[in-house]
N, C-alpha and C positions, 0 to 999 in steps of 0.2 A: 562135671561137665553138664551145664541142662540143656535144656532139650530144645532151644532155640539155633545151640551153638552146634548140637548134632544135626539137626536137618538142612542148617546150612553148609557142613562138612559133607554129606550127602548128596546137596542138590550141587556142588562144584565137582565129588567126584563122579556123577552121571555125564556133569557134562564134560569133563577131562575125557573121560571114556568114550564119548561121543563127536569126540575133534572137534565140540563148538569152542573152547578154550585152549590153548596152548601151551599158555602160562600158567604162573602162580596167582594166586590170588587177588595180588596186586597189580602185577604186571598188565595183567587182561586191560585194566581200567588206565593203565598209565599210558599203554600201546594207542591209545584215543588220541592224546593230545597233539598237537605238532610239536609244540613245545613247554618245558613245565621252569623256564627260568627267564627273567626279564630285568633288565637294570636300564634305569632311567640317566643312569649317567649324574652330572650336575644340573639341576635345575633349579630356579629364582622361587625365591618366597615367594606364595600366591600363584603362580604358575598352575596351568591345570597343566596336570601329567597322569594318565591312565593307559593302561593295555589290555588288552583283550587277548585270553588263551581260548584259543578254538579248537574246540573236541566233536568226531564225529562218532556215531554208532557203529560199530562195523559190525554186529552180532546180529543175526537172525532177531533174539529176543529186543522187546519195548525193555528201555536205561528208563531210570527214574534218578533223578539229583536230588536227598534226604536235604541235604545244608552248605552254605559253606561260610567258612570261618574265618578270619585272620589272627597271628599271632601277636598281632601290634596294631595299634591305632594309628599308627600311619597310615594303615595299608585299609582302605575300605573293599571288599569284595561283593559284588552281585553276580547274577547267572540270569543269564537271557530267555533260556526256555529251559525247564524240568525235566519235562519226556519229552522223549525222543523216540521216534523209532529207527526203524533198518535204515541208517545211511543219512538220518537226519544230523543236523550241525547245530552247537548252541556255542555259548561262550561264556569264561568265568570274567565280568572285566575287574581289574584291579584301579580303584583312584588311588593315588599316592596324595596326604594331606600336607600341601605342602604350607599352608596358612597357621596348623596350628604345632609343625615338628620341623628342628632345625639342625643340620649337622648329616652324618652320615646316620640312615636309616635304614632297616630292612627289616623283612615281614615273612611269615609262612601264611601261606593262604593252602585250606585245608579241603577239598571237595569228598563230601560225603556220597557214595554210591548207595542205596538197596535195593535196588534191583537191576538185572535180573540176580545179581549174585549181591552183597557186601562187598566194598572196596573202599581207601581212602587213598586217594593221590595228592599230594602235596606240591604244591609250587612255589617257586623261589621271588620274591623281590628286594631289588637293591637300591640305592640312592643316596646322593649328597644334596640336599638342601641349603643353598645357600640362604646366608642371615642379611650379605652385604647388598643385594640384587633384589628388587622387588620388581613386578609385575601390574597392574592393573590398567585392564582387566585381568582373566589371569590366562587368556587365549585371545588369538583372533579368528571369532565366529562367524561368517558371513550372514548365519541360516540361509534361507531360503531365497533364492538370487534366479530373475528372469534372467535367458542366455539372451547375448548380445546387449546387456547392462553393466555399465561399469559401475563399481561399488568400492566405496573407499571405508573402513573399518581402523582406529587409531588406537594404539595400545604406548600405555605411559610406561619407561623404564627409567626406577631410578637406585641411584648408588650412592652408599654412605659408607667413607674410608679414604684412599689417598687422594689429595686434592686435583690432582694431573690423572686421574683415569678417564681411559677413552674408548667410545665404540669404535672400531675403526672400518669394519663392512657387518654386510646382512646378506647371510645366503641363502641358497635354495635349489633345492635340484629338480625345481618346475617352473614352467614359463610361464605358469599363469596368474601370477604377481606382480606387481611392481610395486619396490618399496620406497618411499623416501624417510629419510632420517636428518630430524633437527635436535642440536642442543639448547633447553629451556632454562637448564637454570647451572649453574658452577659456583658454589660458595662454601666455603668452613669443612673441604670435605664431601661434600653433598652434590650429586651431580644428577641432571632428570634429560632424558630425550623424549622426545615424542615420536612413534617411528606409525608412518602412516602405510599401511596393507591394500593395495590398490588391485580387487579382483579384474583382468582383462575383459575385455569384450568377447574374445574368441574363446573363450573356455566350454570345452567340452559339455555336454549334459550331466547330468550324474551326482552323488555323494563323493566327496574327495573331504580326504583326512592326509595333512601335508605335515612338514615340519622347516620353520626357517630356523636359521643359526648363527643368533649376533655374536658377532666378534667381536673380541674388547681386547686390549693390551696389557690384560694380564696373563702372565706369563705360566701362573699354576693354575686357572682353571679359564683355559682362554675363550671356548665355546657354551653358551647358554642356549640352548632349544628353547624355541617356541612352537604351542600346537597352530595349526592353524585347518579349521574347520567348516565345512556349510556345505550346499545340495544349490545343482545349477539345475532351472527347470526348464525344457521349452513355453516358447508363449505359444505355443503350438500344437494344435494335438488333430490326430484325425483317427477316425474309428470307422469300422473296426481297425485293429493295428493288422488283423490277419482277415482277407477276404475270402471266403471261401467259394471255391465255384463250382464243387461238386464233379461228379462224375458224368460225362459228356459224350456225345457222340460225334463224328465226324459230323461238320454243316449246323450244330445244335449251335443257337443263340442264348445266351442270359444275359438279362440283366439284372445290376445290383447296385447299390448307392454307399456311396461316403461321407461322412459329416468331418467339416473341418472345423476347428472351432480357435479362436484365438482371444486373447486375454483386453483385446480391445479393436475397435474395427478393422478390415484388412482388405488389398484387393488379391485375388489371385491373378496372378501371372501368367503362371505355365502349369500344365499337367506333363509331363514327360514318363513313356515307358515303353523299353527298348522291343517289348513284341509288338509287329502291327496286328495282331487278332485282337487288341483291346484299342478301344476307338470312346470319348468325352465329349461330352455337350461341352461346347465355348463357356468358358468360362466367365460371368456376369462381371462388366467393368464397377458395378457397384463395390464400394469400400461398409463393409458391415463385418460385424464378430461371428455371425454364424453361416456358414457358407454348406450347398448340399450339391456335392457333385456326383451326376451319374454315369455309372460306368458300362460300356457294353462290350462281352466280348464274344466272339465266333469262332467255334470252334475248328481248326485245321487239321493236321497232322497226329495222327495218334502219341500218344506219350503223357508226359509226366508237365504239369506246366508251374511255374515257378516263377513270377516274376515281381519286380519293386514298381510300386508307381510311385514318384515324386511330383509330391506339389508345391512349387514353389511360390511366396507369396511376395509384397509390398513391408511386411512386419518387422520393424526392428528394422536390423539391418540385411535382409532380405532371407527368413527364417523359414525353413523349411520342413516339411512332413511326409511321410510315406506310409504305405502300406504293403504287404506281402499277399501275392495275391496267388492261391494256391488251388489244384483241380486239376483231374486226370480224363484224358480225350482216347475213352477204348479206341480199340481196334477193331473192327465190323469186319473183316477182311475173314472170310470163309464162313463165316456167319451163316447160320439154316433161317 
């Protein structure tokens, strides 16, 4: 035994002894993940198909991630961040290569730990590749989408095999699609649709990672997953997002300013905010991208103060912004 493999026998029974571990060896590092197995089901040649296992720190001590590996070239593995500390979160993601492997596949994807202790946890992937279904592109990406823009995104499917196969729907368990589906071409076997991805106008802010699910009428592998991807932004933005009004006395006045800024020129509308101790300058009928609104508020009643201003503008189709506006109004009451 040398002497690398004794001090790390050592440094796990200190901390066994110390109730920072629990477990075994292994276990410690496995007790991270939420989950260490994923099957992609059937998915189309060229198809992007990835998943992300999410592991967090639970130990006092700073993780370190040495490597991680795959047992197949199907299966490509990266990791989002290395170190971690106390209660930090990364992720191993798995791509599944569905362009260059066909048939049922599956992979170990291996994560090397060293620190604080040595571990290896292993995770599972599964998958059928279809040969007959292709894909391009191999998702439908929005990327980067102003809110209250509608955005249409086309992805080609096509199939080579029984002359009579058919899509017959396209599903989705979000509203914020709409799809239409044309047949392009039908000959010798050979069948292509063109199926158009239509992001809504009213789609929330945010990254969203969806999955729709063409049906077809076959009968043994009837559902095909698609990813469907992208980040809705506001054309909106006001700053600070958090106002702060500090520590106040009863009757104490401040003022503070807000910048609104939008991605092309705008009017504001309305300021609305449900305390009356905050009180706006009128807001300028002028239609311009950078707008400076200021705020004043007086302080009343002692307490905790907490409130949203909204400003509503002319943008888009009538796109809005807030701030949280936050500061505490002592109590002077017995006060020397």
């Amino acid at each position: 035994m040398n002497c690398r493999t004794l001090l790390l026998m050592s440094m796990l029974a200190l901390a066994l002894s110390a109730g920072a571990i629990d477990l075994s060896a292994q276990e410690w590092a496995t007790k991270m993940f939420e989950t260490t197995s994923h099957n992609f089901g059937t998915v189309a040649r060229g198809a992007k198909a990835e998943f992300s296992f999410e592991f967090k720190n639970l130990y006092e001590e700073g993780l370190h991630v040495a490597s991680v590996r795959s047992s197949c070239g199907c299966t490509t593995p990266t990791i989002t961040k290395r170190d971690l500390k106390t209660y930090e979160k990364s992720q191993v993601v798995a791509k599944y290569n569905t362009r260059s492997f066909l048939g049922q596949k599956g992979a170990t994807v291996t994560v090397v730990f060293d620190k604080p202790y040595y571990a290896e946890v292993q995770l599972s992937i599964e998958g059928y590749i279809r040969s007959d279904v292709v894909f391009e592109p191999g998702d439908v990406n929005f990327g980067e989408v102003d809110q209250f823009t509608a955005v249409e995104r086309k992805l080609t499917v096509t199939y080579a095999g029984r002359a009579d196969w058919k899509i017959t729907d396209v599903r989705s368990g979000s509203d914020r699609f709409d799809v239409t589906l044309s047949e392009t071409a039908r000959s010798g076997g050979h069948v292509s649709y063109d199926m158009l991805v239509r992001l809504t106008e009213g789609a929330p802010t945010g990254y969203f990672q969806d999955q729709l699910d063409i049906v077809t009428d076959d009968a043994r592998l009837q559902s095909i997953p698609v990813l469907v991807q992208g980040s809705v932004v506001s054309p909106l933005t006001v700053s600070p997002a958090a106002l702060i009004l500090g520590n106040l006395e009863p009757g104490q006045t401040v003022k503070k300013r807000l910048i609104v800024r939008g991605k092309r020129p705008f009017r504001i509308l309305s300021i609305d905010c449900e305390d009356g101790c905050f009180t706006f300058e009128p807001p300028s009928d002028e239609s311009k991208q950078l707008h400076f609104v200021p705020v004043t508020f007086k302080a009343d009643s002692a307490g905790v103060v907490s409130q949203r201003i909204t400003i509503k503008t002319d943008l888009s189709s009538g796109a809005s912004g807030s701030c949280l506006a936050t500061g505490t109004v002592r109590d002077s009451a017995g006060a020397d």
